[in-house]
C-alpha positions as CSV (number, residue, x, y, z in Angstrom):
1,X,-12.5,3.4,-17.6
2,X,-9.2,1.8,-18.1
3,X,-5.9,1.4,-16.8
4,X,-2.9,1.3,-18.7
5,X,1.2,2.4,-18.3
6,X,2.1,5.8,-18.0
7,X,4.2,6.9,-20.7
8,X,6.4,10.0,-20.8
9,X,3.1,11.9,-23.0
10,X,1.3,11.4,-20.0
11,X,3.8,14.0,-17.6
12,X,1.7,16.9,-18.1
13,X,-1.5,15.1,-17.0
14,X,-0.2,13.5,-13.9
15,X,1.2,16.4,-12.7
16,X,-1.6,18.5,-12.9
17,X,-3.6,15.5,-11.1
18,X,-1.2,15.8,-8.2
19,X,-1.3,19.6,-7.5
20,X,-5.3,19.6,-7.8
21,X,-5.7,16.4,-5.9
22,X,-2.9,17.6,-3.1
23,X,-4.7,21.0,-3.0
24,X,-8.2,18.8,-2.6
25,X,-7.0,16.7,-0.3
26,X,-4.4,17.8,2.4
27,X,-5.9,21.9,2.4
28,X,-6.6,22.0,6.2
29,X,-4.2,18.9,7.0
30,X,-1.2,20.5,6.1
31,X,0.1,24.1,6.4
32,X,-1.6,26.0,4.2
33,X,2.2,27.3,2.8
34,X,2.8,23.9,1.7
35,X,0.0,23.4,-0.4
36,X,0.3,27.2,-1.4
37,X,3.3,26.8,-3.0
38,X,3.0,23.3,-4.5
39,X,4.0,23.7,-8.5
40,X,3.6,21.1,-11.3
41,X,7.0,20.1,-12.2
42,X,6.4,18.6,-15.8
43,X,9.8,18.4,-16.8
44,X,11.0,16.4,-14.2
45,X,8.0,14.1,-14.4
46,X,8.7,13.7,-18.2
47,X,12.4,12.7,-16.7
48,X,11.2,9.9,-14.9
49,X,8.7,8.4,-16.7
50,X,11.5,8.4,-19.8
51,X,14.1,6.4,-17.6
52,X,11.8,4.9,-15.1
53,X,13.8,2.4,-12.3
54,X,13.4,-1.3,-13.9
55,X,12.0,-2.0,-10.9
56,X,9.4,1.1,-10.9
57,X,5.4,1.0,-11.6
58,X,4.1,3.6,-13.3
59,X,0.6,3.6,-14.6
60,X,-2.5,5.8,-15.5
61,X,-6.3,5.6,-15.6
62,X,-8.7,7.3,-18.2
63,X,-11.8,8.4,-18.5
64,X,-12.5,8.3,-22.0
65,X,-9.4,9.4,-23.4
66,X,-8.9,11.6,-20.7
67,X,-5.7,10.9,-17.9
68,X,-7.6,11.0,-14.3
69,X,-5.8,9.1,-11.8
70,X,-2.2,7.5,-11.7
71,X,-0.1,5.2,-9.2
72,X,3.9,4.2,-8.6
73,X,4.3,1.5,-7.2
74,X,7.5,-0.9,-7.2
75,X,9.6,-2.5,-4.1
76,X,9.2,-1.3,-0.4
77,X,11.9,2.0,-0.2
78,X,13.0,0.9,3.3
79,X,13.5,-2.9,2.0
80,X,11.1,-4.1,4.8
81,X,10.9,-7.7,4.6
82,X,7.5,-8.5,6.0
83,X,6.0,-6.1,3.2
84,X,8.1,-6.0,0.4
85,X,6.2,-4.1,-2.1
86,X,4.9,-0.4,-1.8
87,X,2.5,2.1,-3.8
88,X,3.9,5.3,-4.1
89,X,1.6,7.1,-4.7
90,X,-2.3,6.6,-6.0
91,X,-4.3,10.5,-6.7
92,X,-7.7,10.3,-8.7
93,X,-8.7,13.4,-9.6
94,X,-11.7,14.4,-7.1
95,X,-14.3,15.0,-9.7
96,X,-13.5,10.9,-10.3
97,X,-13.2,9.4,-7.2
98,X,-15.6,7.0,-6.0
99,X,-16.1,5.7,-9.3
100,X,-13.5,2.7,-9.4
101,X,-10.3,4.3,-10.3
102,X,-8.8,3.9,-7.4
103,X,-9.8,0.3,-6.9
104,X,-8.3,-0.2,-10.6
105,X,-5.5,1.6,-10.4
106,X,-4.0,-0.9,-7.4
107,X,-5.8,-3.7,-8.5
108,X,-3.0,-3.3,-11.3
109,X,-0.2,-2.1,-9.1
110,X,-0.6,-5.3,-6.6
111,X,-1.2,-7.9,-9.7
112,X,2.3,-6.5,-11.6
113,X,4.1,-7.0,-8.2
114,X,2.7,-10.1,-7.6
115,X,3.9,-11.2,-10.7
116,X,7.4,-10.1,-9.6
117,X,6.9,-12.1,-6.5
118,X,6.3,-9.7,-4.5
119,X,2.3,-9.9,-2.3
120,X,2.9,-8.3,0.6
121,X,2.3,-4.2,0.1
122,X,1.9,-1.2,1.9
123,X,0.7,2.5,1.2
124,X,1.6,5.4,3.4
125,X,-1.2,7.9,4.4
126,X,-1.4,11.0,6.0
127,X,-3.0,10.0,9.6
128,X,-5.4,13.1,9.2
129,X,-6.3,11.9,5.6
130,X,-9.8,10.3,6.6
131,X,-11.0,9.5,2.8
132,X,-8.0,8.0,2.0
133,X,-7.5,5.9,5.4
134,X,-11.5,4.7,4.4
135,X,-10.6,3.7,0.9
136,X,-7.7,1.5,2.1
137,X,-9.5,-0.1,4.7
138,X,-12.1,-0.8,2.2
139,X,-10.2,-2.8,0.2
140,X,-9.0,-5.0,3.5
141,X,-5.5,-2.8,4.1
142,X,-4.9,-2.8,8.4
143,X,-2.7,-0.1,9.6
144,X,0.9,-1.4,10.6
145,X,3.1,1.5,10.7
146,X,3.5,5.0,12.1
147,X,6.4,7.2,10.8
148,X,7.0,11.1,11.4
149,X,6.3,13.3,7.9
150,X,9.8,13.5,6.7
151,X,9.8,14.6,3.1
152,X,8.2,18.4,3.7
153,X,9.7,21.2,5.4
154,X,7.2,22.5,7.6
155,X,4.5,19.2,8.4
156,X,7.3,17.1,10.2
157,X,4.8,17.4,13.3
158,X,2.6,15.0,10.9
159,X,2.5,11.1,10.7
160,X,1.5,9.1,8.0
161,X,0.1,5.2,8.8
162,X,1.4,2.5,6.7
163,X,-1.7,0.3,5.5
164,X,-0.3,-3.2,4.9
165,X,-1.7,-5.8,2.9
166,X,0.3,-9.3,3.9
167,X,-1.8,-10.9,1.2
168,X,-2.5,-9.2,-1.8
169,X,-4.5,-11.6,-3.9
170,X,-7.9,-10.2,-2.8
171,X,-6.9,-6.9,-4.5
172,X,-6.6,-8.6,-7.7
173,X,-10.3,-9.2,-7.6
């Protein structure tokens, strides 16, 4: 297992982990039209990963040579000052989970924004999301936020629970 920075080769593979791990994941959580309809949109993941924000994460982990998991991370999006740094995202593909990806994945995320300054995170999660909401609090994260699902047409009657870390040096670990 390693951990390493996605690259723009890597667009196909991290798409593909976010429809199957979406489809895993939020099937029963979410209308089922939303996950129906979810598409991998390689192109404009090859787009972003070629002219990532300077201030955006992006990394992947492998199984052998194989892409299985990725995260973004990079500064909070609604500048909050208490906890200035966010993960974007983190998706292991469920065949893979449990087996330290995860762990690995924002081990790296928290030390490259650490050494950007930044040690206070957060990481939103769907409320109903049980597995992930375990995972986090494994690792020491305590809900701190609520907000409304915004960002899909048809779950706004959703929430998703920010899990803060105010000191992110035990991730590093």
């Amino acid at each position: 297992m390693g951990v390493r920075r996605a690259t723009v080769d890597d667009a196909e593979a991290i798409e593909r982990i976010r429809v199957e791990t979406w489809r895993a994941t939020y099937r029963g959580l979410l209308p089922d039209g939303l996950i129906d309809q979810l598409q991998p949109n390689v192109e404009r993941r090859r787009e972003r990963l070629r002219s990532p924000a300077p201030s955006e994460l992006n990394f992947v982990t492998e199984e052998g040579a194989r892409v299985v998991g990725y995260a973004f991370a990079g500064p909070e999006r609604s500048r909050d000052r208490e906890y200035p740094g966010e993960v974007y995202a983190i998706y292991v593909l469920p065949a893979f989970q449990g087996k330290g990806h995860g762990r690995a994945l924002i081990r790296e995320c928290a030390r490259e924004l650490a050494d950007r300054g930044i040690t206070a995170i957060l990481i939103w999660v769907l409320r109903e999301n049980m597995i992930g909401r375990g995972f986090y609090e494994r690792l020491g994260g305590t809900p701190v936020r609520e907000k409304p699902l915004e960002e899909f047409p048809g779950a706004e009657e959703h929430v998703e629970i920010a899990y803060g870390w105010k000191d992110t040096r035990p991730l590093l670990t």
